[in-house]
VOMARLO-758623 format. One record per atom (N, C-alpha, C): residue number from 1; atom name; x, y, z. Coordinates in Angstrom, 3 decimals. Example, Ala and Ser with C-alpha at 12.3 -4.5 7.8 and 13.67 -1.06 7.14 Angstrom:
2
R_resi_name_X_Y_Z
R_1_N_13.190_-5.690_7.800 .
R_1_CA_12.300_-4.500_7.800 .
R_1_C_13.200_-3.300_7.800 .
R_2_N_12.850_-2.250_7.080 .
R_2_CA_13.670_-1.060_7.140 .
R_2_C_12.900_0.030_7.870 .
//
This chain:
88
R_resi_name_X_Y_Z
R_1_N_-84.793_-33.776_-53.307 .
R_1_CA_-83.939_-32.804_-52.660 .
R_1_C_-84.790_-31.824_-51.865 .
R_2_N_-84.199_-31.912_-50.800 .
R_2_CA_-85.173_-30.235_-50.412 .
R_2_C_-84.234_-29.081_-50.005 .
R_3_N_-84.793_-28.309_-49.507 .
R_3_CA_-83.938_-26.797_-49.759 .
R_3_C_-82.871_-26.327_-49.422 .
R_4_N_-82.529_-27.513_-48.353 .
R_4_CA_-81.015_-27.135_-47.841 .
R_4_C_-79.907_-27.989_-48.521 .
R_5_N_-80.505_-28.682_-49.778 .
R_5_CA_-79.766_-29.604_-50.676 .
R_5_C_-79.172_-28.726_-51.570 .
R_6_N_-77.664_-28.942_-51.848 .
R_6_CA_-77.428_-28.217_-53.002 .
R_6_C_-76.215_-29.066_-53.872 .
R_7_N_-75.998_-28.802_-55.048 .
R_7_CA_-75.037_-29.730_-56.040 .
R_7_C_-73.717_-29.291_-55.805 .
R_8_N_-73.530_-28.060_-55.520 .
R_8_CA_-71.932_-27.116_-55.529 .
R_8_C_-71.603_-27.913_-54.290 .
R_9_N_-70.094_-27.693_-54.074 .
R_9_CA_-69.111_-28.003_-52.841 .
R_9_C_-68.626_-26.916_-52.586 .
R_10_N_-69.012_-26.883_-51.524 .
R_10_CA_-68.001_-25.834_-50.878 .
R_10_C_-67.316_-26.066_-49.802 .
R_11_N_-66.010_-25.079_-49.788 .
R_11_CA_-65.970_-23.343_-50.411 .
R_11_C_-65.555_-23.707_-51.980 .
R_12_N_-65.853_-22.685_-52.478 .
R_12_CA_-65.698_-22.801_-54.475 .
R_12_C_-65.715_-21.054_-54.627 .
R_13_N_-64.937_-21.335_-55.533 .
R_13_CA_-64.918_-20.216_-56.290 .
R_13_C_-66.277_-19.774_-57.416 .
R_14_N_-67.484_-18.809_-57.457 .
R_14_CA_-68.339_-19.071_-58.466 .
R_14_C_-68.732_-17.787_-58.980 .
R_15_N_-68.590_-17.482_-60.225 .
R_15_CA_-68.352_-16.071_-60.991 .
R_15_C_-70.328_-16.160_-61.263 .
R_16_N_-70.589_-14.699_-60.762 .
R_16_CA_-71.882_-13.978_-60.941 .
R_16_C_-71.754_-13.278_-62.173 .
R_17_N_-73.185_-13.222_-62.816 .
R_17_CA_-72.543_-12.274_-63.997 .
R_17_C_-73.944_-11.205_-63.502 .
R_18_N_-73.929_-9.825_-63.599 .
R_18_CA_-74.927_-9.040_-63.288 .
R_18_C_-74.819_-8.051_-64.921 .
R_19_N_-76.201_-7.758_-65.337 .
R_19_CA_-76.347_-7.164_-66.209 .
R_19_C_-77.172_-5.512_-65.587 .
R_20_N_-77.308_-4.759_-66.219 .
R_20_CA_-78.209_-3.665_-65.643 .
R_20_C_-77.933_-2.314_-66.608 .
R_21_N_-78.141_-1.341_-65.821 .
R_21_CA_-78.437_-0.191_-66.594 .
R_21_C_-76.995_0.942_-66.478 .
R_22_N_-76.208_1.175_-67.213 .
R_22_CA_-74.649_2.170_-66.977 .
R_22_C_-75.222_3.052_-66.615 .
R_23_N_-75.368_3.371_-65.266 .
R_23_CA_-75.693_4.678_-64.974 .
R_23_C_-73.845_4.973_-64.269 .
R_24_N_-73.774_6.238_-63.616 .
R_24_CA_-72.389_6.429_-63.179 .
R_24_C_-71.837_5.596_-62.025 .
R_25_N_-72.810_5.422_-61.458 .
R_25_CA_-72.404_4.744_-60.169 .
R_25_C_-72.966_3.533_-59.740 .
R_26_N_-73.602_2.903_-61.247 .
R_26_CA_-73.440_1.715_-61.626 .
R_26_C_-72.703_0.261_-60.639 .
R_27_N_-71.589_0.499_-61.460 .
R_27_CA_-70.133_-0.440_-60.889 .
R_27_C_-69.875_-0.462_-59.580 .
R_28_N_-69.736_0.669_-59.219 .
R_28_CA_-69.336_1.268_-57.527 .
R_28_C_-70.377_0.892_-56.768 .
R_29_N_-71.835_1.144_-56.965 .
R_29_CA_-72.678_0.305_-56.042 .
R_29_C_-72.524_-1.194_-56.268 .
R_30_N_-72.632_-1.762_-57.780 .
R_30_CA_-72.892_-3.573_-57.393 .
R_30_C_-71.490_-3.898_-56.686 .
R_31_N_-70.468_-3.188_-56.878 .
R_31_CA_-69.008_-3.689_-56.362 .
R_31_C_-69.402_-3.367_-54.292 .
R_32_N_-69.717_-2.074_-54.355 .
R_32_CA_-70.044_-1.931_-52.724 .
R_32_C_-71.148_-3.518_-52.443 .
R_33_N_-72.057_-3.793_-53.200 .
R_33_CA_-73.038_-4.667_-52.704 .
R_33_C_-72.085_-6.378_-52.336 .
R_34_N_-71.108_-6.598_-53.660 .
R_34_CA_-70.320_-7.814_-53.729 .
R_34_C_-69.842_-7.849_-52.847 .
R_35_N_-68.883_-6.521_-52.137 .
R_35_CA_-68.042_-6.647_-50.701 .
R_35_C_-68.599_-6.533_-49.450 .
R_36_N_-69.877_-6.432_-49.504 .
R_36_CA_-70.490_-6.595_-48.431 .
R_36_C_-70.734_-7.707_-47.409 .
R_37_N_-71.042_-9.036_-48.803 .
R_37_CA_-71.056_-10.269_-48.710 .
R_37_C_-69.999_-10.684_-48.627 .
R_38_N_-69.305_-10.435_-49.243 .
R_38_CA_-67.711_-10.787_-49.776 .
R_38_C_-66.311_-10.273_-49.730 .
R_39_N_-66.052_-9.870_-48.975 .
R_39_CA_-65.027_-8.339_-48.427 .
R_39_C_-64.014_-9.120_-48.829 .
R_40_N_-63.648_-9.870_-48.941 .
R_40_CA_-62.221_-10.228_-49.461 .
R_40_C_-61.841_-10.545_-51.014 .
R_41_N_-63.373_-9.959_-51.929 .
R_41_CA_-62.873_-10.148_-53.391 .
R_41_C_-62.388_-9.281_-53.767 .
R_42_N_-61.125_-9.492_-54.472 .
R_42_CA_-59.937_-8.791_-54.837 .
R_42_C_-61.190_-7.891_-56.039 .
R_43_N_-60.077_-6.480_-56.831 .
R_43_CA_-60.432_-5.536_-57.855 .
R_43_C_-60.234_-6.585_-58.983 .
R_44_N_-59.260_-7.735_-58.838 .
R_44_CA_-58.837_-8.527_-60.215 .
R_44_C_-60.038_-9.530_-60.356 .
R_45_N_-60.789_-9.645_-59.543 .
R_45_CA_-62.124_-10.661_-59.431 .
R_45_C_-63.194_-9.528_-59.720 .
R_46_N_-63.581_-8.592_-60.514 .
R_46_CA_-64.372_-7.505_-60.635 .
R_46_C_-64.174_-6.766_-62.124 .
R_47_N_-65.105_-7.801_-63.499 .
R_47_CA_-64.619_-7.053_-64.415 .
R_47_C_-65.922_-6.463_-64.946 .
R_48_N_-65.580_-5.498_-65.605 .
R_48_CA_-67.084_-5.439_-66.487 .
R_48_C_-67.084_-5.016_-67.837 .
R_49_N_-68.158_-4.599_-68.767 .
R_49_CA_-67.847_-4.518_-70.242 .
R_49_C_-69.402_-3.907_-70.314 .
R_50_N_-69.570_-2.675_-71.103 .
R_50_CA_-70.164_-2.029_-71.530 .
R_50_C_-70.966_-2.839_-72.964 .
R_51_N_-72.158_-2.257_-72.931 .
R_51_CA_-73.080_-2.721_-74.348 .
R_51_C_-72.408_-2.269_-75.471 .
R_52_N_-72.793_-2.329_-76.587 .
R_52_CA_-72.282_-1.517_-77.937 .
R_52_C_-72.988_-0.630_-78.001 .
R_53_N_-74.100_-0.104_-77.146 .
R_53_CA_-74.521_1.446_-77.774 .
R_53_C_-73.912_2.131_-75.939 .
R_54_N_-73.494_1.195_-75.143 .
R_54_CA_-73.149_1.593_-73.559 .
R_54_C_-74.093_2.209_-72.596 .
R_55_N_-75.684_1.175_-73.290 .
R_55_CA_-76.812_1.966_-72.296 .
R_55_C_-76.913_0.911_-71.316 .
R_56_N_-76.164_-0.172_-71.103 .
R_56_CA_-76.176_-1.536_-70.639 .
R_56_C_-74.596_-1.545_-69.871 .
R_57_N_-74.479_-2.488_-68.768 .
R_57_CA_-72.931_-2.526_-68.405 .
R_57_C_-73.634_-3.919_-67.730 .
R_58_N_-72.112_-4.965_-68.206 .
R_58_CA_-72.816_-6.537_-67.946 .
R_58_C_-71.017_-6.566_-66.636 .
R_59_N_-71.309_-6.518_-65.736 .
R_59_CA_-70.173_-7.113_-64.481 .
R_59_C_-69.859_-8.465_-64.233 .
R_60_N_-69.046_-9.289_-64.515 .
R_60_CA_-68.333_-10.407_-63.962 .
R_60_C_-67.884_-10.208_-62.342 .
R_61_N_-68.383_-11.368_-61.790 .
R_61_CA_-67.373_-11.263_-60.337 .
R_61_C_-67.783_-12.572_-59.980 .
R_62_N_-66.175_-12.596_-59.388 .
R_62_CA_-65.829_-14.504_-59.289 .
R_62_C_-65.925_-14.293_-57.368 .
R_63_N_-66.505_-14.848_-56.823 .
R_63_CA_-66.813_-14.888_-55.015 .
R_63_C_-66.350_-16.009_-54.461 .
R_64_N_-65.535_-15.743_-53.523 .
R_64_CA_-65.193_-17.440_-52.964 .
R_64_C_-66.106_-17.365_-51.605 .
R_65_N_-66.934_-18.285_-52.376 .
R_65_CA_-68.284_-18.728_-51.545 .
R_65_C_-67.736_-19.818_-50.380 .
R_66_N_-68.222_-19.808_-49.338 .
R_66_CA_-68.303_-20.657_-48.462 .
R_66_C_-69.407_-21.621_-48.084 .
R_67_N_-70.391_-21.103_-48.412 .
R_67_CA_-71.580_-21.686_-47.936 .
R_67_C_-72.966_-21.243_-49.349 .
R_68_N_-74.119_-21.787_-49.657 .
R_68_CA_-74.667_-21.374_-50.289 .
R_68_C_-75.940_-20.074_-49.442 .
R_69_N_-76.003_-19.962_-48.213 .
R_69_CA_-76.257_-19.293_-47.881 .
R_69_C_-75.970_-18.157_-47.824 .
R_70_N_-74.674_-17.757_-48.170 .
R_70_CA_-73.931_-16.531_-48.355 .
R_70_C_-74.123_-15.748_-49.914 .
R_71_N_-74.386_-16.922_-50.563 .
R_71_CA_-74.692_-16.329_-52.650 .
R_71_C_-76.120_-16.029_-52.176 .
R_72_N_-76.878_-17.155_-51.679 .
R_72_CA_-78.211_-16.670_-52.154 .
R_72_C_-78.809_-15.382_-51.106 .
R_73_N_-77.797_-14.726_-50.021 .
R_73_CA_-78.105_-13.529_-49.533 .
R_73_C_-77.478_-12.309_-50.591 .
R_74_N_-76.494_-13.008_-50.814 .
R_74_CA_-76.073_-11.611_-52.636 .
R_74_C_-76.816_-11.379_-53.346 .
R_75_N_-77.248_-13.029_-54.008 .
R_75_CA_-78.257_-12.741_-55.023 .
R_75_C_-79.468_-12.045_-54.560 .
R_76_N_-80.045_-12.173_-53.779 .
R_76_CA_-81.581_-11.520_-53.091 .
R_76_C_-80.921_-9.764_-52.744 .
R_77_N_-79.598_-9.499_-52.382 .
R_77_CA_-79.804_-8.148_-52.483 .
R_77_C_-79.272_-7.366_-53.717 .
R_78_N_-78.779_-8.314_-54.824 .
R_78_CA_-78.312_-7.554_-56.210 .
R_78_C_-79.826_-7.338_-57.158 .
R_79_N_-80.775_-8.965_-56.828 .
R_79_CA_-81.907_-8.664_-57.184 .
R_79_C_-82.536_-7.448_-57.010 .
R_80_N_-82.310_-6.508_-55.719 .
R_80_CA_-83.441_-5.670_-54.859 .
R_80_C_-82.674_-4.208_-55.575 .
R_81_N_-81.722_-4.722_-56.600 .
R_81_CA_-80.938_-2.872_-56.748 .
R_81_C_-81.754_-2.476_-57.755 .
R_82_N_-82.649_-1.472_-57.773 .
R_82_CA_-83.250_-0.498_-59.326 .
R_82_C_-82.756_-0.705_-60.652 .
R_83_N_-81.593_-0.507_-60.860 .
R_83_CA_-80.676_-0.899_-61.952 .
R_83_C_-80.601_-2.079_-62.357 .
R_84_N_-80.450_-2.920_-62.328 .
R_84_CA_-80.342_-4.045_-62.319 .
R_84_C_-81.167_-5.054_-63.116 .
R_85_N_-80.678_-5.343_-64.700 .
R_85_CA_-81.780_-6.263_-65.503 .
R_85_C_-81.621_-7.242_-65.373 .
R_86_N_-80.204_-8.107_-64.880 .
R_86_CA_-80.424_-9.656_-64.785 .
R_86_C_-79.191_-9.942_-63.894 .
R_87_N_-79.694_-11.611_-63.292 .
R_87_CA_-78.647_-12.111_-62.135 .
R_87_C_-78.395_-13.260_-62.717 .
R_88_N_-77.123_-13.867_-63.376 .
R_88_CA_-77.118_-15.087_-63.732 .
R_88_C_-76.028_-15.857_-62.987 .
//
């Protein structure tokens, strides 16, 4: 395979999960970063859930991808946020 090979079909629907640090404005930036790429994901495609001590906030968001060029420009700028402990 080489790099412009990929297994997904698209367009697809494909849920990101982002983990990072609850600060206040947390949510509101990775959600500003998702619609950037993605301006048409609904608030119902945008969940998230706090740690058990809530020093952690882990975000779900489902993207209807078109192309894989479009995730892996998300992923490279959710990677680049301060906050931010993991991109799965």
């Amino acid at each position: 395979m080489d790099e412009n090979t990929t297994l997904m079909e698209f367009p697809c629907d494909f849920q990101i999960k982002i983990i990072g640090v609850h600060t206040p404005l947390f949510e509101s930036e990775i959600t500003a970063i998702v619609r950037k790429h993605f301006p048409a994901t609904a608030d119902s495609a945008i969940n998230s859930k706090p740690s058990q001590k809530g020093n952690y906030l882990a975000i779900s968001v489902t993207v209807h991808a078109l192309d894989q060029k479009s995730l892996d420009a998300l992923y490279m700028e959710l990677t680049k946020h301060p906050d931010i402990k993991m991109v799965l």
